[in-house]
N, C-alpha and C positions, 0 to 999 in steps of 0.2 A: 497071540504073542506080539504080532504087529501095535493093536492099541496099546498095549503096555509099553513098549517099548518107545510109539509116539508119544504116551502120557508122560515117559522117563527122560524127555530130548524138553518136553514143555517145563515141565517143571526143574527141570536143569537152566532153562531160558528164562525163566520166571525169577527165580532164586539167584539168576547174573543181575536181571535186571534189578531186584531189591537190592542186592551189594552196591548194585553201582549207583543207584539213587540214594544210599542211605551217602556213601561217600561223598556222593554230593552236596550233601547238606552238610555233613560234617566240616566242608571245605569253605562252604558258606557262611557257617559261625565264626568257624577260624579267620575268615575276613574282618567281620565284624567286630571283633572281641581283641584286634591287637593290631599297632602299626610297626612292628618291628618284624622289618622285612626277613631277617633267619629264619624265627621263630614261624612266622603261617608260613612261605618254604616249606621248611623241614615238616609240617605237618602237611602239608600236600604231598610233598613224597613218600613222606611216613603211608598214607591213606591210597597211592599208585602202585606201593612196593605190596601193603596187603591184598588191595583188586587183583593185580594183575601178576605178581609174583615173578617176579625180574630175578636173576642169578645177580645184577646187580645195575646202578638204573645211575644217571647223574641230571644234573642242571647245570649249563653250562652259560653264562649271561658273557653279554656281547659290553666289551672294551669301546666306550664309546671313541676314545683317545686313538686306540692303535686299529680298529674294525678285527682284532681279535677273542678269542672265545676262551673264557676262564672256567674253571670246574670252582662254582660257587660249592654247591653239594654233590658229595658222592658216597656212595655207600659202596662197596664193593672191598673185596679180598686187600684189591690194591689201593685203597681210597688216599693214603698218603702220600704213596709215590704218584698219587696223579693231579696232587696241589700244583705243583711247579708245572705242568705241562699245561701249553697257549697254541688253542689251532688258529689258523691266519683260517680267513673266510673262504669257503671253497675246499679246504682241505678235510677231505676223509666225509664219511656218512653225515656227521655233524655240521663240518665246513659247508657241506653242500647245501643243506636243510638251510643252514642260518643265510647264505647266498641268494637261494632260490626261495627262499619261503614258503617250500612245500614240504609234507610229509614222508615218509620214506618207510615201506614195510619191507627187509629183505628179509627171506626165510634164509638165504646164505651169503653172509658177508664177504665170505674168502671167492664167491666166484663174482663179487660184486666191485668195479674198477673203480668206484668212488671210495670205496674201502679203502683205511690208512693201517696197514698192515705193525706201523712203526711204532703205534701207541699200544698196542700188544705186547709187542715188542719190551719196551721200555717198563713197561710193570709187569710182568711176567704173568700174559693170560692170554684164554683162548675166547675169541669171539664167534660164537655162530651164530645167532639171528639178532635182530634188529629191528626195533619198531622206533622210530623221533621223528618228532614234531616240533615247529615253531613254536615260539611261543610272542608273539608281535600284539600290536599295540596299533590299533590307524592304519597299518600295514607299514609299522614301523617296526623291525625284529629286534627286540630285545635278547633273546637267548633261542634255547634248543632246551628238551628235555628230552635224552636216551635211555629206554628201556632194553637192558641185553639176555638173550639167552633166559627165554621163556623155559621155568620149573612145572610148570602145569603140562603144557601139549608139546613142549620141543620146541614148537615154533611159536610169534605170535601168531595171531591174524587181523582180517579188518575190522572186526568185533573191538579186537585191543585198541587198536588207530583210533579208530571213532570216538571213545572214550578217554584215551590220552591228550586227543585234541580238544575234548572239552574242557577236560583240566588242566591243558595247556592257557586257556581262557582267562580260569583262576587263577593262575600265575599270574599272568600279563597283569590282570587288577592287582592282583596284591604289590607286584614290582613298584609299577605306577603308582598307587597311591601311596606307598613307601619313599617314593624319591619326589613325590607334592608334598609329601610332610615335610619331609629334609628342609626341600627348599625353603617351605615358608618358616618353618622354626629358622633356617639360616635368617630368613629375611629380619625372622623377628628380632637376634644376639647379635646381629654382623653391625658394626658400620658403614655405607654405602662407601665412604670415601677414602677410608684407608685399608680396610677391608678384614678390619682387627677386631675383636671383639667392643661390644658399646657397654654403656656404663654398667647399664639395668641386667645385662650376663655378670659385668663383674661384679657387682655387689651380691647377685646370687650363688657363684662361684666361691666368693671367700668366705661366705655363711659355710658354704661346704667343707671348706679348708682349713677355716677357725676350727669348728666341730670336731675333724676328725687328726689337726693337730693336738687337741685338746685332749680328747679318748686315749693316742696315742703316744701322747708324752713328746712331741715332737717339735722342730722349728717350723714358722711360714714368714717369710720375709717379704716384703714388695717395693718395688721400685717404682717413684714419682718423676716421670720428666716433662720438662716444660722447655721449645723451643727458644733462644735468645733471638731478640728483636728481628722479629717474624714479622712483626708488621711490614719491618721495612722490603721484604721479599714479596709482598704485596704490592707496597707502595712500587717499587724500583718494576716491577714485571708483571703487574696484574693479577688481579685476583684468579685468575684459572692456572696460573704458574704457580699461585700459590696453594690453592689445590691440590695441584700436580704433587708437587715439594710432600704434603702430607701425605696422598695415599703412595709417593715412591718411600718414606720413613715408614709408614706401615708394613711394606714390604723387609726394609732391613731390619728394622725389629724383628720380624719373623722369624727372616733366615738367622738371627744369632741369639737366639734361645732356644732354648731345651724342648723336645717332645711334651716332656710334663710343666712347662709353665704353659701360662698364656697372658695375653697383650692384648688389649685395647685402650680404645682412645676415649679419652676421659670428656672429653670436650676439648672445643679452640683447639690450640696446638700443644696440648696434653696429653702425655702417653703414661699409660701403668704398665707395670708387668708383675704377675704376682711368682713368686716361687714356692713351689709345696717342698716340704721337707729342707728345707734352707736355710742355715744359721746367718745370723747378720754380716759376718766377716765373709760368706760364700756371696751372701748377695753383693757386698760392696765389690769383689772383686769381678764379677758381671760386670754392675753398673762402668765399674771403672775401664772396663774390656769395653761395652757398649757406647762410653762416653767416647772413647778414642774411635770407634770404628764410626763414629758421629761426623766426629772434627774432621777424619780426614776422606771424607765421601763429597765427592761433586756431584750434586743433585741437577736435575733437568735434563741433563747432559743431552738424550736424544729431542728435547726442544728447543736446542741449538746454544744454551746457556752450560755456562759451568759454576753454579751454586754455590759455595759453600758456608756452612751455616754451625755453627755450636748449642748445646744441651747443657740444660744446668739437673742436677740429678739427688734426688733426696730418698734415702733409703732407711726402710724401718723396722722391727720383726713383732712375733710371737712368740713364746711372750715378755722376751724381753725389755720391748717400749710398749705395747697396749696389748690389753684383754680383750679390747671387740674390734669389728671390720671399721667403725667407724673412726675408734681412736686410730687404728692403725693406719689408715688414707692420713688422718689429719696430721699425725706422727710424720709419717713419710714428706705429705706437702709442706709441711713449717720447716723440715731440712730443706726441703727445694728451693723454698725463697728464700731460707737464709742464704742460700747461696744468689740468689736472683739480687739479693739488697746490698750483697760485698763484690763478688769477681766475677759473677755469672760464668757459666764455662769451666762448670766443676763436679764433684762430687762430693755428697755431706753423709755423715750419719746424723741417725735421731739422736 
C-alpha cells in the first residue's frame, strides 16, 4: 500500500512538473510571437490562473510618475470595481512586495499586518491566502503579480511561489521589451524638437484617414501653419531661443486640439494638424481659435524673454478641395501662402 501510494505522490509530482514545463513554453512563444504588452500579459496570466488555480489573481504594474501600483489586469468577481483602485508602495501584501522586492506566501491574510483589509473592503470580498511575487527588471520593480485563495489545496505553497516567480520573470521581459518598442517606434514618428509628430507619421497617418474617410462617407480637414518672420527670432535671440520658441509651439499646439487629431511638424517652422471627421467650416474654426491663441501667447517667457510672434494658417478638406493626402497638403499649403504673400497673420480657406 505504501509503494502505491509513493508511486501516486510521484506521479502527481511528475504530471505538476509537465504542466508547469509545458506553461513554460507556452509563455515563451507568446514572447516571441507579439509586442503588444496586454496581449502576452493576459496570456501569462491566462496560463498562472490554469497552473495554479487562483479564486482570483491580478497584475499590478508600478506608476513610474507617482511609485504607485495600478491593477493592469484582474480577473476576479470584482475585477471592475478594482480598475480605479491605486496602492502607494508599501501598502497592503502587494505594496510591501513591490517595496521590499521579495516574495510573500501567507496561508492567512487576516492574521497577517501587512494585509490592507480596506481593499476587501471596497470590492466586496474575502481574502484568505496569498502567494505575490515581484516582478523587476535589473532589480528594478516594475509590478507585483497576486495570486488569491488557492481552489486546489486551500492554501498555496512554496511549490506555487517558485513557479510564480519564474513567470514573474516572463513578465518582466515582456514589460521591458514592450516599453523598448514604444520607445523606439516613439523615437522613430516623434520630432526631437517640438515633440509633435514628424512628417514621415503624417503622411502615413492620412493614408489612414483618407481610406477610412473614404469607406465611410465622411470629412478630413487639415490645417497648414507657418510661423511669420521666424527668422528674425533667431536673428534677434539666437538660434537655441529659437529652438526653444518651436518645441514651446509644439507644446500649445498640443494642448488645443482634440484627442483624435494629431500635430506635427512638417519641417522649418511648419506645423500641420490633421482633423478626422471634420468638415472645412469645423476646421476653419480651430484654425481660427488656434491662430488667436498664437498671437496672443509670449513665448520664452522662463528664458527671460517675452516673445511674441504670429501664424499664417491655410486650411483644406476631404473631399471637398482634394482626393489624395498629397493634393490635400498642397491645397492646405497654397492657402497658407496665400496668406504669407498679402497680411500674413491670418486665416485662409482652400
Amino acid at each position: 500500500m505504501k509503494n502505491r501510494a509513493e508511486s501516486g505522490d510521484l506521479l502527481a509530482l511528475v504530471e505538476r512538473r509537465n504542466e508547469e514545463l509545458e506553461t513554460l513554453v507556452e509563455i515563451g512563444k507568446a514572447l516571441t510571437s507579439s509586442l503588444d504588452l496586454r496581449e502576452i500579459l493576459s496570456i501569462i496570466m491566462e496560463k498562472v490562473s490554469l497552473l495554479l488555480k487562483p479564486e482570483t489573481w491580478s497584475l499590478l504594474l508600478l506608476d513610474e510618475a507617482t511609485g504607485d501600483l495600478t491593477f493592469e489586469i484582474a480577473v476576479s468577481p470584482a475585477a471592475e470595481r478594482l480598475k480605479g483602485i491605486r496602492l502607494r508602495k508599501g501598502q497592503g501584501i502587494a505594496g510591501w512586495v513591490a517595496l521590499h522586492g521579495e516574495p510573500l506566501l501567507i496561508p492567512d491574510a487576516r492574521e497577517d499586518e501587512r494585509f490592507a483589509a480596506q481593499v476587501d473592503e471596497a470590492v466586496d470580498f474575502r481574502t484568505r491566502s496569498i502567494v505575490c511575487v515581484p516582478v523587476k527588471s535589473k532589480n528594478r520593480i516594475l509590478g507585483v503579480v497576486e495570486l488569491v485563495n488557492s481552489l486546489d489545496e486551500g492554501q498555496f505553497d512554496e511549490a506555487d511561489l517558485k513557479i510564480l516567480a519564474t513567470i514573474a520573470d516572463y513578465a518582466a521581459i515582456a514589460i521591458e521589451n514592450a516599453r523598448y518598442f514604444a520607445k523606439v517606434r516613439e523615437l522613430v514618428i516623434t520630432d526631437d524638437l517640438s515633440g509633435l509628430y514628424n512628417a514621415r507619421y503624417l503622411l502615413e497617418f492620412l493614408d489612414y484617414e483618407i481610406d477610412r474617410a473614404r469607406r465611410y462617407g465622411t470629412d478630413l480637414s487639415l490645417v497648414f501653419l507657418d510661423l511669420d518672420y521666424f527668422k528674425d527670432v533667431n536673428d534677434t535671440y539666437g538660434h537655441l531661443a529659437g529652438s526653444g520658441l518651436l518645441s514651446e509651439m509644439g507644446r500649445l499646439i498640443q494642448k488645443h486640439i482634440r484627442k483624435a487629431d494629431i500635430a506635427a511638424r512638417y519641417g522649418g517652422d511648419e506645423f500641420v494638424v490633421v482633423l478626422p471627421n471634420t468638415s472645412k467650416a469645423g476646421a476653419h474654426t480651430m484654425a481660427t481659435n488656434l491662430h488667436r491663441v498664437v498671437k496672443d501667447h509670449y513665448f520664452l517667457v522662463n528664458e527671460g524673454y517675452r516673445v511674441r510672434i504670429t501664424a499664417s494658417f491655410g486650411v483644406a478638406s476631404y473631399p471637398a478641395d482634394a482626393q489624395t493626402k498629397l493634393a490635400l497638403i498642397r491645397m492646405a499649403d497654397k492657402a497658407m501662402y496665400d496668406v504669407k504673400d498679402s497680411t500674413r497673420d491670418a486665416v485662409k480657406l482652400a
